[in-house]
MARFIVO-438557 format. One record per atom (N, C-alpha, C): atom name; x, y, z. Coordinates in steps of 0.05 Angstrom, whole numbers. Layout:
atom, px, py, pz
CA, X, Y, Z
...
REM end
This chain:
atom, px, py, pz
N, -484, 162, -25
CA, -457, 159, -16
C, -444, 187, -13
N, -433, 194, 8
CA, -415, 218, 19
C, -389, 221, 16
N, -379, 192, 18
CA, -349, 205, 26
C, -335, 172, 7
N, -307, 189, 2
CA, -295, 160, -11
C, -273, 162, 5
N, -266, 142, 8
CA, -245, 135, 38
C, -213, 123, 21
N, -199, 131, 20
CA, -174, 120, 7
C, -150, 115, 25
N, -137, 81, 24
CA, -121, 70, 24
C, -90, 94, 10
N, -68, 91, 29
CA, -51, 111, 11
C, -28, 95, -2
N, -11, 76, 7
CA, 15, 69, -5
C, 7, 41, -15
N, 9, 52, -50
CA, 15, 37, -78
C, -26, 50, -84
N, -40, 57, -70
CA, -67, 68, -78
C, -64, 98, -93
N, -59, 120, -78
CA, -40, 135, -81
C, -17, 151, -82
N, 0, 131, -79
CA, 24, 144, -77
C, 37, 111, -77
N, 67, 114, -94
CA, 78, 92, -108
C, 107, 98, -96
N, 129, 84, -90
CA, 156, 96, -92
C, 172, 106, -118
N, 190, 120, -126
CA, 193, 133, -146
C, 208, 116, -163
N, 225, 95, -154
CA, 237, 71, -166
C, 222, 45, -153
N, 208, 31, -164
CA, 193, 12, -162
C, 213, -13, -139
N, 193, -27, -117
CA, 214, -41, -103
C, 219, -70, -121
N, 210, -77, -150
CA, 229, -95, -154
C, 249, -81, -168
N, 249, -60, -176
CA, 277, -48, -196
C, 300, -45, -179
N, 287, -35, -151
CA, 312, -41, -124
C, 321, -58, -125
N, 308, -87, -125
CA, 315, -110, -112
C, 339, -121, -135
N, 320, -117, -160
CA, 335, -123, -187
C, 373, -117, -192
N, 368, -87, -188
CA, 386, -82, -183
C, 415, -93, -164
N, 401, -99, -146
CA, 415, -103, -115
C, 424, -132, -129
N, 412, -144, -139
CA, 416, -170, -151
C, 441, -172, -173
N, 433, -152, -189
CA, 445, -155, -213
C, 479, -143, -206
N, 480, -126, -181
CA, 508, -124, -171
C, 521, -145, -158
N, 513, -161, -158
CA, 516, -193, -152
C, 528, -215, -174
N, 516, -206, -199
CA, 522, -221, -222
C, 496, -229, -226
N, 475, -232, -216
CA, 453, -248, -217
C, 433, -227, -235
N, 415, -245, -256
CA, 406, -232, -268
C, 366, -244, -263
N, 354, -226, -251
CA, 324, -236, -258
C, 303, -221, -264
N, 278, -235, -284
CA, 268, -222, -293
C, 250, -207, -275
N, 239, -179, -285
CA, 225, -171, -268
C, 199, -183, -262
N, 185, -194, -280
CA, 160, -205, -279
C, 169, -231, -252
N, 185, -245, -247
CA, 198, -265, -226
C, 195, -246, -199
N, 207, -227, -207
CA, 210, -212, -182
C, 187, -198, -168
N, 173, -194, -186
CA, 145, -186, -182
C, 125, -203, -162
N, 122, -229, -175
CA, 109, -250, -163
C, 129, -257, -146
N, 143, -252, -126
CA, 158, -272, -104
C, 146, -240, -90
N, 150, -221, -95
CA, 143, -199, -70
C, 106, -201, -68
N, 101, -214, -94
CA, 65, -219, -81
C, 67, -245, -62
N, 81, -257, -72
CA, 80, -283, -58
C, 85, -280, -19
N, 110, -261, -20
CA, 114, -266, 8
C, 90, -240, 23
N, 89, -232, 7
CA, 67, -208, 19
C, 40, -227, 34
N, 42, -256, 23
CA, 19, -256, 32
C, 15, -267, 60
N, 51, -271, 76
CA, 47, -287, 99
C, 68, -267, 119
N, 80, -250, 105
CA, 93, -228, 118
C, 87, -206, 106
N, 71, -181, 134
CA, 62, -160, 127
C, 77, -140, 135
N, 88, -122, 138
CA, 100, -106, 155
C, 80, -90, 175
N, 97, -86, 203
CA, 72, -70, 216
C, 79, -52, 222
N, 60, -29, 227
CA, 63, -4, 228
C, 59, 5, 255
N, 46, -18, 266
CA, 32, -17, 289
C, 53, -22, 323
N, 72, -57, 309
CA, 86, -71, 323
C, 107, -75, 315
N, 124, -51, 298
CA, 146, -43, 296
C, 160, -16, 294
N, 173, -11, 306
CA, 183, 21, 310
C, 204, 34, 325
N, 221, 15, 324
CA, 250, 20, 321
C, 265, 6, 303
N, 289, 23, 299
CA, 306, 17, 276
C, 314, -12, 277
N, 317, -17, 292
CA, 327, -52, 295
C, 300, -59, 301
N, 284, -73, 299
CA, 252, -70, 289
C, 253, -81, 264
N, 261, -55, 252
CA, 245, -56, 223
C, 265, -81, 208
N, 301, -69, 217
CA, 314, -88, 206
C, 320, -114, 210
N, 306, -123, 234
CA, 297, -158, 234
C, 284, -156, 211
N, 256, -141, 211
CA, 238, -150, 184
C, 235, -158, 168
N, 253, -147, 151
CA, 269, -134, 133
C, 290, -153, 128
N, 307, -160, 146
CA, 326, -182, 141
C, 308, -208, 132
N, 291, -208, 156
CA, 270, -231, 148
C, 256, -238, 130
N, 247, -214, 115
CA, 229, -207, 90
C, 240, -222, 72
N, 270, -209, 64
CA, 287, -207, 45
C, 298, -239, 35
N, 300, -250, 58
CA, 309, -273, 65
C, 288, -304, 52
N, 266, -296, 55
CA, 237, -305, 41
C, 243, -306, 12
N, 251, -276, 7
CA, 246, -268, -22
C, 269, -287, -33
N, 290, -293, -22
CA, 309, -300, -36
C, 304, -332, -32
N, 290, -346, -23
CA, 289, -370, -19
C, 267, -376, -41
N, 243, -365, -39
CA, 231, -366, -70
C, 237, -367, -85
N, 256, -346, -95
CA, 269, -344, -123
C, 294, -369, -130
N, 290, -385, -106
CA, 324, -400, -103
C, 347, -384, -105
N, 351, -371, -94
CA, 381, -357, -93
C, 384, -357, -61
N, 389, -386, -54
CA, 400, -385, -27
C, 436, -393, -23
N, 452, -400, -42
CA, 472, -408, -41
C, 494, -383, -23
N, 489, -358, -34
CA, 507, -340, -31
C, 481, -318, -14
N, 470, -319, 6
CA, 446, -304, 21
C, 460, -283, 36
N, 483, -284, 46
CA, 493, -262, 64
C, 503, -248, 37
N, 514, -248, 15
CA, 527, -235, 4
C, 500, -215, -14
N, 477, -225, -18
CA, 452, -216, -32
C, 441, -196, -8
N, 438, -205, 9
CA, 423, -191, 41
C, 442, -163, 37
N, 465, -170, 27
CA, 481, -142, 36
C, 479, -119, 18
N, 475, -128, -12
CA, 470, -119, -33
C, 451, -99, -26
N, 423, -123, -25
CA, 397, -112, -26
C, 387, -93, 7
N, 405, -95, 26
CA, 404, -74, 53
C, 416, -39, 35
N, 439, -43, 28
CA, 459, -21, 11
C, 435, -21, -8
N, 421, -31, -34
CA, 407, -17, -48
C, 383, -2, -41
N, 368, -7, -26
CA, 345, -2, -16
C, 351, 22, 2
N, 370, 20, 13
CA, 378, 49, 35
C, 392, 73, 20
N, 386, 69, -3
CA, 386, 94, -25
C, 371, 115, -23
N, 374, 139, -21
CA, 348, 163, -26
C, 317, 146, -49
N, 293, 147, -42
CA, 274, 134, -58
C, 248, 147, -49
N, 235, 173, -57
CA, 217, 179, -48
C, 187, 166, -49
N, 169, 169, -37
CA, 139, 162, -37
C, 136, 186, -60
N, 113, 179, -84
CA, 108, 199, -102
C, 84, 194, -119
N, 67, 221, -124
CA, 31, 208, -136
C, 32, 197, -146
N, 19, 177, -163
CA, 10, 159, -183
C, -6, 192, -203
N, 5, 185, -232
CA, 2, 203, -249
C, -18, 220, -245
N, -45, 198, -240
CA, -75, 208, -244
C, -86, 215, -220
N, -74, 216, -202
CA, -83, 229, -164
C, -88, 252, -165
N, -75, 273, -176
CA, -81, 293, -169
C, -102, 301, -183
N, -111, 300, -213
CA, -128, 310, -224
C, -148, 292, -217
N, -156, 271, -208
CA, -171, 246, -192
C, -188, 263, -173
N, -170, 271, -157
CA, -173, 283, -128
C, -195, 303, -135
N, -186, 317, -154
CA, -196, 346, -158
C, -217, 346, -157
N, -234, 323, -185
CA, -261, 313, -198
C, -275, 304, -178
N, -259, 294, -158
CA, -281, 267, -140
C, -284, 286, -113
N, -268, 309, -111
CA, -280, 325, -78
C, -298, 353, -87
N, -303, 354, -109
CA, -324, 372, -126
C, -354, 357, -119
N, -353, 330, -116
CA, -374, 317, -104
C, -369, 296, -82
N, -355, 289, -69
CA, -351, 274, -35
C, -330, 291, -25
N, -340, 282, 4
CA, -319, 284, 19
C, -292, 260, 19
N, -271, 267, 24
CA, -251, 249, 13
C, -233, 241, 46
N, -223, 221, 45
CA, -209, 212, 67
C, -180, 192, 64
N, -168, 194, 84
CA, -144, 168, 78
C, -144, 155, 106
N, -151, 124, 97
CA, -144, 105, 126
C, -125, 82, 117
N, -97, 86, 136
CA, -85, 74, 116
C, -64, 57, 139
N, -53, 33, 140
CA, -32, 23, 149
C, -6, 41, 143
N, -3, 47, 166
CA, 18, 66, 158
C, 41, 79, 190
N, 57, 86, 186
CA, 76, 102, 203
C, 68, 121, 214
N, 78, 140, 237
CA, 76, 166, 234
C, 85, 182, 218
N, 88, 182, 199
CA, 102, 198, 178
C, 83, 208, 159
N, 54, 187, 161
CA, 28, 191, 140
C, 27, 224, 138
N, 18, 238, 151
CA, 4, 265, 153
C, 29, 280, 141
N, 57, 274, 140
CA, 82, 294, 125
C, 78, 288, 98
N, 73, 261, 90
CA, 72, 252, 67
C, 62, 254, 43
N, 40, 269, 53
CA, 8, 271, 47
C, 14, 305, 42
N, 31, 324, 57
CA, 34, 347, 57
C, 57, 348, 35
N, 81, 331, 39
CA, 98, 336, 14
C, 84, 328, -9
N, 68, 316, -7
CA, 54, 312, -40
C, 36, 330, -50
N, 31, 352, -37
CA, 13, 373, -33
C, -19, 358, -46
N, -28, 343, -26
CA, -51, 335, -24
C, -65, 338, -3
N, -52, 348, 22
CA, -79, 355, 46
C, -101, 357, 44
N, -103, 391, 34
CA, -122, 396, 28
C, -156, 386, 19
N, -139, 368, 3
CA, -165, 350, -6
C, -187, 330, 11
N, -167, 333, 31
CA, -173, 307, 55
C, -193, 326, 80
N, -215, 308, 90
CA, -230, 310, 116
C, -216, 311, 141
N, -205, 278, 129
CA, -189, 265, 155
C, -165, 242, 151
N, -150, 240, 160
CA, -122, 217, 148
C, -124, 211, 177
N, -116, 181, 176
CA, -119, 162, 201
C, -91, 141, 196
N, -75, 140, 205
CA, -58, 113, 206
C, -55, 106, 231
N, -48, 76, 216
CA, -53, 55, 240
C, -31, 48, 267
N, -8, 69, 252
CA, 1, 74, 276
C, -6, 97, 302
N, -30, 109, 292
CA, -40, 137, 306
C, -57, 124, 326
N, -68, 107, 320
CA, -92, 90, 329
C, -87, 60, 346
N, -60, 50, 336
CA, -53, 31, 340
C, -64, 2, 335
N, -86, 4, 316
CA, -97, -18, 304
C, -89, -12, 270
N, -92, -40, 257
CA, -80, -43, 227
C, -105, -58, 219
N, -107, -55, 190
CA, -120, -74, 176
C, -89, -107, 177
N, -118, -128, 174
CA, -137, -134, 169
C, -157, -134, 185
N, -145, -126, 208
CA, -170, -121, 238
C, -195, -102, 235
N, -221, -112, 231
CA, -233, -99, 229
C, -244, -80, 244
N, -225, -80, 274
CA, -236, -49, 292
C, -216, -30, 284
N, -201, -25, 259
CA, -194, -15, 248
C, -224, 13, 232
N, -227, -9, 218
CA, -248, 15, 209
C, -276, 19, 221
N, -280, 4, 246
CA, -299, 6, 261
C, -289, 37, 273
N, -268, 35, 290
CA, -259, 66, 298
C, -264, 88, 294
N, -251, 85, 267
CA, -253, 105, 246
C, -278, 118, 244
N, -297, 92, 237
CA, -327, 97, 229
C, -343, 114, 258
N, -335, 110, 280
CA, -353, 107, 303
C, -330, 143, 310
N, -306, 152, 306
CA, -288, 173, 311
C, -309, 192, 292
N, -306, 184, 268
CA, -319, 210, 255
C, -346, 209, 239
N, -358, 194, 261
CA, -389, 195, 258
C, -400, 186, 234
N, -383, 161, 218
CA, -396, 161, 195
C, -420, 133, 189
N, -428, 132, 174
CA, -440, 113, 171
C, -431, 94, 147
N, -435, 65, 152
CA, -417, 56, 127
C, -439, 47, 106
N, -463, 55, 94
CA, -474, 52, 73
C, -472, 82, 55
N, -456, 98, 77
CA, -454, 126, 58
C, -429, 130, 50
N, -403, 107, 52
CA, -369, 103, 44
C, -373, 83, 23
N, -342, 93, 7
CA, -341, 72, -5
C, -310, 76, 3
N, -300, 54, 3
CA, -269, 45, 11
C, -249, 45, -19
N, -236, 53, -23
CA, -215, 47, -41
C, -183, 45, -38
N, -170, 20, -51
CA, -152, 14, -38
C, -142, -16, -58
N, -109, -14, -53
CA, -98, -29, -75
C, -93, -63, -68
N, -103, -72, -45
CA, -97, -97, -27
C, -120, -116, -21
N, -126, -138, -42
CA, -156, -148, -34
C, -149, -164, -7
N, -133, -164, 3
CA, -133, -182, 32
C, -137, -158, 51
N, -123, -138, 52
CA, -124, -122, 74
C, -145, -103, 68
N, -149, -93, 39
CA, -168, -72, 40
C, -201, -88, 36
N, -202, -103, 12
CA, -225, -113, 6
C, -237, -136, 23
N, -233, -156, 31
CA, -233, -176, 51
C, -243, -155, 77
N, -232, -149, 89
CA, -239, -129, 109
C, -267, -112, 106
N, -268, -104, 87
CA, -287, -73, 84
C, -317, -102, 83
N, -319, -126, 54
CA, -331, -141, 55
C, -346, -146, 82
N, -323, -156, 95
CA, -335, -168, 123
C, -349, -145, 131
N, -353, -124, 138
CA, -361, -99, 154
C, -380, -88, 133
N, -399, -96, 109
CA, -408, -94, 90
C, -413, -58, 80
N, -387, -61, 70
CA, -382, -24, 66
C, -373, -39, 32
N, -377, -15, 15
CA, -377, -19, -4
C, -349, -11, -7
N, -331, -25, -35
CA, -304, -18, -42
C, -298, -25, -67
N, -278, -7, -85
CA, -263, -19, -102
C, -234, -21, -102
N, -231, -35, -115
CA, -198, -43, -110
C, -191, -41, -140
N, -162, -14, -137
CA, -148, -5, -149
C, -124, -34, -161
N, -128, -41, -184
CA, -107, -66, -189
C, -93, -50, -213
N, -78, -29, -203
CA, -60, -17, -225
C, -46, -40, -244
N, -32, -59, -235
CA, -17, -77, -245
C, -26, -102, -256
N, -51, -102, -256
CA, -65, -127, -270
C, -57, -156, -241
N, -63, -149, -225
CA, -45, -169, -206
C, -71, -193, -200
N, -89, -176, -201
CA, -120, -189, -183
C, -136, -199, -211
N, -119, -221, -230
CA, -140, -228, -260
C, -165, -231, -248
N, -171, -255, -236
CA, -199, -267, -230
C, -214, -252, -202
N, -205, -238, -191
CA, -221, -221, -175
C, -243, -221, -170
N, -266, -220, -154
CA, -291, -227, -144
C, -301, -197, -130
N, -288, -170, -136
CA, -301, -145, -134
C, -296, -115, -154
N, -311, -103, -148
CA, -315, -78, -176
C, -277, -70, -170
N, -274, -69, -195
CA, -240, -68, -198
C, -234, -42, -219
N, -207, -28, -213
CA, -201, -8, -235
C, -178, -13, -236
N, -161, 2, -259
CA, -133, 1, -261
C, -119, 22, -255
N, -142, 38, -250
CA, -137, 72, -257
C, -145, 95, -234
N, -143, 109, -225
CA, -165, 131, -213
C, -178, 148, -236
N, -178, 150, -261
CA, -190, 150, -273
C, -213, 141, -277
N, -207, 110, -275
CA, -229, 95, -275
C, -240, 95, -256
N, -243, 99, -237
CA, -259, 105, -201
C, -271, 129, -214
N, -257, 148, -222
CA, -282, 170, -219
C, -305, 164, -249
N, -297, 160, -261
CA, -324, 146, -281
C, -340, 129, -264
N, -333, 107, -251
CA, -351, 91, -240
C, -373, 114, -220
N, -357, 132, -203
CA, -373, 144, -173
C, -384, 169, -196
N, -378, 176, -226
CA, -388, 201, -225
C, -426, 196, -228
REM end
């Protein structure tokens, strides 16, 4: 194996206030009080039938249908539909707060260990904004090549997503391993295209899971050393 291919937002790199502590918040200026563990499971929940795209959205009114729409899910799960325009407004005002993208603790010294022996990459659903992102975190360097799916205009779960990729920079997929925090978009995918992967479950989210799993980049580089 040559190269380890990394997934970037919640793989590495997290927002600096977590999006249920947003939401929580946005809530709790409402009077409404929920737990975070609640909040947790309704954003896995709707994640799994509304994705955002990076691909087929990109203007500001775009995103904020989405977004309205997203939000609107979340609050019908949780049952808090009585008062929805007055929560929608909360949680639009909380979220449009300053909230940076920022490493997960163990990335950078991760990075360090694991490109001493592969080559390292990022393919990731993502904006044009990937390649700034990647530079404010001062992690370039580390990288071959960063690909988002707005550059390309294909997204996972499509698998000419990483066909592209594979066939752009000549690689072969019994010499990758994929890493990445999403068993629908990252693991499901790579499976099908039989490239090997682990999936990062920082949060314990994936109990019964059916592939090599870590909690950690820590734990990735024990497994590849």
């Amino acid at each position: 194996m040559d190269y380890v291919i990394f997934d970037f937002g919640h793989t590495l790199v997290n927002k600096e206030i977590r999006r249920e502590h947003v939401f929580r918040n946005a809530m709790s200026a409402c009077g409404i009080d929920i737990p975070f563990e609640l909040v947790s499971e309704s954003y896995r929940a709707v994640d799994l039938f509304l994705q955002y795209s990076s691909v087929n959205i990109k203007t500001k009114i775009e995103r904020e249908d989405f977004y309205y729409k997203y939000n609107l899910f979340l609050l019908r799960y949780l049952g808090c539909t009585k008062d929805s325009d007055r929560y929608l407004k909360s949680i639009f005002k909380e979220f449009s707060k300053p909230n940076k993208w920022i490493l997960f603790d163990d990335v950078m010294s991760s990075l360090k260990v694991l490109s001493k022996k592969y080559r390292l990459g990022i393919l990731s659903n993502w904006d044009p904004t990937l390649i700034d992102l990647v530079k404010e975190n001062n992690i370039l360097f580390f990288f071959d090549f960063i690909v988002s799916s707005a550059e390309i205009g294909i997204e996972k779960p499509d698998k000419a997503f990483f066909e592209h990729c594979l066939s752009k920079y000549n690689l072969n997929k019994e010499d990758i391993v994929y890493v990445g925090d999403s068993y629908n978009l990252d693991i499901e995918t790579t499976n099908k295209l039989k490239i090997k992967n682990v999936l990062v479950d920082r949060y314990d989210y994936y109990k019964y899971s059916d592939c090599e799993k870590v909690q950690s980049l820590e734990e990735l580089v024990k497994i590849l050393k």
